[in-house]
N, C-alpha and C positions, 0 to 999 in steps of 0.2 A: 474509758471516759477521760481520764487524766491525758491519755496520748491525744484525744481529738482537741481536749482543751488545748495544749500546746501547741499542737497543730496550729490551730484557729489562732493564737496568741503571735504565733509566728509570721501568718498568712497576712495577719491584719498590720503588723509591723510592720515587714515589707512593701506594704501597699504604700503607708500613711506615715513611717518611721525614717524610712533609711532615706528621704532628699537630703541632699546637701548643699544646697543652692542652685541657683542656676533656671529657673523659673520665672515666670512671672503670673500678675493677681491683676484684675479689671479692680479699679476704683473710680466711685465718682465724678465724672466729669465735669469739666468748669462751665460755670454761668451761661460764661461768652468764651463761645473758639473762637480763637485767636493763634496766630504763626507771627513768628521773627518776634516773639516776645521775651521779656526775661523773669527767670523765676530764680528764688534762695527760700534758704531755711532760716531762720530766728528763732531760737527758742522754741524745737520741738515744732513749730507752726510750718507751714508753705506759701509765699508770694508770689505771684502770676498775675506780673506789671506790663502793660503796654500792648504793644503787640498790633499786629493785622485782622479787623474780625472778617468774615465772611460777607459781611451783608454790603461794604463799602470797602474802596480802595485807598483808605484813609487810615493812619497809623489814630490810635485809641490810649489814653492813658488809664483804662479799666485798671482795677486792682482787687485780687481777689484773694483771701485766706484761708485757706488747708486746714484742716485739723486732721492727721492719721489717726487718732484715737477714735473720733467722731466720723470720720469719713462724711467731712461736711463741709461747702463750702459758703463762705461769708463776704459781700464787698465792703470795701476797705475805700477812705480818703481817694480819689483817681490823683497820679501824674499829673500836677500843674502842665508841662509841654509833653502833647500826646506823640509818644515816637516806637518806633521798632528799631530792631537788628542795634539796640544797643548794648553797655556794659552792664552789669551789674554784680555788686560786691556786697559786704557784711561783716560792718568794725562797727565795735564798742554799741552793740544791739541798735544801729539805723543800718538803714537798705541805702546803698548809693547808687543812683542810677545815670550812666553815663554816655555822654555823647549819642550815635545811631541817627535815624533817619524822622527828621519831623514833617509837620504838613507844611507844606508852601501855600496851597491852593485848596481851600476851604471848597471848591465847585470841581475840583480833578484830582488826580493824583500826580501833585509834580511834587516831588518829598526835598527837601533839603536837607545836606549834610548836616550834623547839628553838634556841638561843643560842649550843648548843657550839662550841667552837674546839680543833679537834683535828689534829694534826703529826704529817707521816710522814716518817722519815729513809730513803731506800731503801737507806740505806751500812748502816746495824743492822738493818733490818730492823723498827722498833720504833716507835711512838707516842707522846704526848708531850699533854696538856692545857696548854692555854696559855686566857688570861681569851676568857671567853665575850662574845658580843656585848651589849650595852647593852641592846640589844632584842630576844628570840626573833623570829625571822623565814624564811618560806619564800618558795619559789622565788626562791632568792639566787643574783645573779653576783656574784665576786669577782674583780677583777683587778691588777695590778701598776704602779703608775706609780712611777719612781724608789726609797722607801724604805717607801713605806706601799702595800697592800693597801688599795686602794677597793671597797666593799659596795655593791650597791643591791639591795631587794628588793623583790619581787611583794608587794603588800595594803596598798604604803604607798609616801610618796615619801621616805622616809628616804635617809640618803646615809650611811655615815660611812668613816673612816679609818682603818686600825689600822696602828700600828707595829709590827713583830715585833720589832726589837728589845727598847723600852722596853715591849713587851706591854702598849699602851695602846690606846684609842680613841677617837677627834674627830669631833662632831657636824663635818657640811659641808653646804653649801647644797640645800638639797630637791630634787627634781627636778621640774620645772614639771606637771607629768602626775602622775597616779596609777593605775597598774595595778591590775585587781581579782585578791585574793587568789591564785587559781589559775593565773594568765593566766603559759603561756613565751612567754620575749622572750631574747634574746641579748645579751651586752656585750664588746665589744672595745679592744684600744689603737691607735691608730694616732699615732704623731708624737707620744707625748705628751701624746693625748689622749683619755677616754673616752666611746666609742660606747655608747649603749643603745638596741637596736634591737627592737620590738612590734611588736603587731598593728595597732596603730590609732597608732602615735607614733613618732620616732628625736628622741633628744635627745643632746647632744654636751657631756660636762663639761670644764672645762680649772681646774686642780688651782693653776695661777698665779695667776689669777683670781677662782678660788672662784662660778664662776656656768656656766649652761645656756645651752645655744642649741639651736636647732630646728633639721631637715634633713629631706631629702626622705623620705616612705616607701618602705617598700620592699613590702606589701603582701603580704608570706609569713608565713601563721600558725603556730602552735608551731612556730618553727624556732631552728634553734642554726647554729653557724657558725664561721667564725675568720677569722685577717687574713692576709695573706701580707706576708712583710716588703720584698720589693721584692729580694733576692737571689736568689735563683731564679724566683719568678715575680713579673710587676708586684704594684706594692703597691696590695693591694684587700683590700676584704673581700665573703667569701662568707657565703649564709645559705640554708638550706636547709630546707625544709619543705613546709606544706600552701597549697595555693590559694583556700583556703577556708577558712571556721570546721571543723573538723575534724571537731568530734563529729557533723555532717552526714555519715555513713558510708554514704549511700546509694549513693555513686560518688564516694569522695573522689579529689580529684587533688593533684597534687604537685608543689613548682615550685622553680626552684633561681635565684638572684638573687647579681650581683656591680654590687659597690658602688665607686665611685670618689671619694674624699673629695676632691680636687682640685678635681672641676668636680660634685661634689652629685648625683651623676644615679646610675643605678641598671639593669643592662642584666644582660638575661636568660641563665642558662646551665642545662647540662643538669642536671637532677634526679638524685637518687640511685634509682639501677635498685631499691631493696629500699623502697619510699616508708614513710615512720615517723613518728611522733612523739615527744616523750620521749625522744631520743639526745643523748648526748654528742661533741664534735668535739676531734680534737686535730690538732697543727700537725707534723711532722718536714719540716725543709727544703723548707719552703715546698709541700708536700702534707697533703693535709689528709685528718682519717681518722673517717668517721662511724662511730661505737660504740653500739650497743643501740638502746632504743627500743623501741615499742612500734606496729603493722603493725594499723590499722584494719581492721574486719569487719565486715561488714552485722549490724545490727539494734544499735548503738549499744555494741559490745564491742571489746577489743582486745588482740591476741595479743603476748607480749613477746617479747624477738627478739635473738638475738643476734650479728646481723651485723655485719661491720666489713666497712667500703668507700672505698678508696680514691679521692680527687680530684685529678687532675691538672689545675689551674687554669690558664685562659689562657695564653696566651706561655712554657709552661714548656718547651717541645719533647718531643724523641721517646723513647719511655718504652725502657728496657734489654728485652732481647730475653730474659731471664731470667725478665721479671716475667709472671702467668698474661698470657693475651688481653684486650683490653679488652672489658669487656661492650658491647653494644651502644647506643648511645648517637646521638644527632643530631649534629652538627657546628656547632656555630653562628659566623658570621662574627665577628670581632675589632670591637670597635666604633672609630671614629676616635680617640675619647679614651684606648683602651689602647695603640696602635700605640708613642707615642712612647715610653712606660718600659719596654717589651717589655725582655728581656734577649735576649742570644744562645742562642738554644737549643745544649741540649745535643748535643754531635758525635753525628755519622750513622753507631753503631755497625757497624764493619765485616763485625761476623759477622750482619749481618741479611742480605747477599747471600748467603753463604754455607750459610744457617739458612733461609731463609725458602720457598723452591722447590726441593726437590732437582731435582726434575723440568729446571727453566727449569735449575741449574746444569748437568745432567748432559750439555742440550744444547750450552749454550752451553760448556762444557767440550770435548765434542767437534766443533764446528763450529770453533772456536780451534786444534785439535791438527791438522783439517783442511788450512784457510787456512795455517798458517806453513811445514807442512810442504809443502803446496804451492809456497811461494814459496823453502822450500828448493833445489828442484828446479828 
């Protein structure tokens, strides 16, 4: 009996024990699908601002809040200027939302480029114009390095700086590349420094310096992404999208890519089960959460979507026995270069023996009340 209990103890380990990331979990979908929208995290929370819905070809300034503890979502203050495929950022707890595509035409969709710099406080609930960008521009990332908010945008190699404080902005060194107009690409920080990662380019700013450098591709089309900070899971960045040029919808496929800035290389992980384009990514403790987008369909159209989907990134360990099942997914081996920053996964909750086979407990329960009382006697 002692041998089948370990058995069983083993069995059930293996099943529900040994992940180490690299998964993902269905969560709660938003209110209103919506694509080319932007979403951030505040304080533990999720924001999913703006965006394209399905039902009109009019950009929306819907705003909606996340709770990962709750797996609930709440609408929030909307966007004073309803726009898509803009920036958005997160200093000194407000959401900056910047530049992208607004409506021209209340009876069509003729979007104009748009410049605005628009502030969410989540504490009021309220909005806030702050000086518009130097230059209207779409498909904008916005990110945080130290005190200033760095822009780069889609149709140009423009670069600049904005201070929130003194609500200024500083031209910075161009980006060696120039993306055409339309083209999603993703930007991240890592260390201080910003990643700008396309379809055909990665370029790497450092804010010290004031200059560019090149890095390896990563070869995934419209895709968005984020970093992991190296405390729960290694510090990498993921990026997640198309295999191909997209609007190819005869059999598009879908690929999911983590990146190692340490040693430049770039190794393959599981894809998002609901495959998109057009989504937003936000980060909560080093998981990462794909938001909206837009679900390719034969004959060169595409359905908006309002899925949220959980990433459990490499080395992060074994997901709480709370959360739904993980969707079905491949397992791909850890490559050499992640091994060493791995963290300690998180403990081997103990209500998963107890949770996971009534069946296996009920026996090994009674072979155990067996065995002792035997040895009672």
């Amino acid at each position: 009996m002692l041998v089948l209990f370990l058995l069983s103890l083993s069995c059930m380990a293996g099943e529900l024990g040994g992940a180490s990331g690299d998964f993902w979990l269905s969560k709660a979908p938003m209110q209103v699908a919506r694509g080319s929208l932007g979403v951030a995290t505040l304080n533990s929370k999720i924001y999913a601002i703006g965006g394209m819905p399905g039902s009109s070809r009019l950009a929306v300034g819907t705003n909606e809040e996340y709770d990962p503890d709750t797996d609930e979502w709440t609408f929030k203050a909307s966007m004073p200027t309803p726009r898509s495929s803009f920036g958005i950022a997160v200093y000194q707890d407000r959401i900056y939302c910047i530049g992208g595509l607004a409506n021209a035409d209340p009876d069509m969709y003729s979007p104009v480029v748009s410049g605005v710099n628009e502030v969410y406080d989540p504490v009021r609930d309220s909005w806030e114009t702050k000086a518009s960008m130097p230059t209207p521009m779409r498909s904008v990332q916005a990110n945080v390095i130290g005190d200033n908010i760095y822009v780069v945008c889609g149709g140009s190699n423009l670069t600049w700086a904005y201070d929130p404080v003194a609500d200024s902005w500083t031209s910075k060194a161009p980006i060696p590349v120039t993306a055409y107009a339309g083209q999603d690409y993703y930007a991240a920080v890592v260390d201080g420094e910003l990643y700008v990662i396309g379809e055909y380019f990665h370029e790497v700013y450092a804010p010290s310096s004031d200059r560019w450098s090149s890095r390896a591709q990563s070869f995934v089309y419209a895709g968005s992404g984020g970093a992991t900070t190296g405390v729960k899971a290694p510090k990498r960045i993921y990026i997640f999208g198309a295999d191909r040029w997209w609007w190819d919808l005869s059999l598009p496929g879908f690929a999911g890519k983590s990146y190692d800035p340490k040693t430049d290389s770039w190794t393959s992980c599981t894809a998002m089960p609901t495959g998109r384009v057009g989504f937003g990514v936000a980060i909560v403790n080093d998981k990462l959460y794909a938001i909206g987008g837009y679900t390719p369909k034969i004959g060169n159209n595409v359905a908006v979507s309002a899925a949220n989907e959980q990433y459990w990134p490499f080395g992060y360990g074994t997901p709480d026995l709370s959360s739904p099942s993980p969707l079905p997914t491949a397992s791909p081996t850890l490559s050499p270069s992640q091994s060493p920053e791995s963290q300690p996964s998180e403990p081997f909750p103990t209500v998963l023996v107890a949770t996971a086979s009534g069946v296996s407990v009920a026996i090994i329960g009674v072979g155990l009340l067996v065995y002792f009382k035997k040895r009672k006697h």
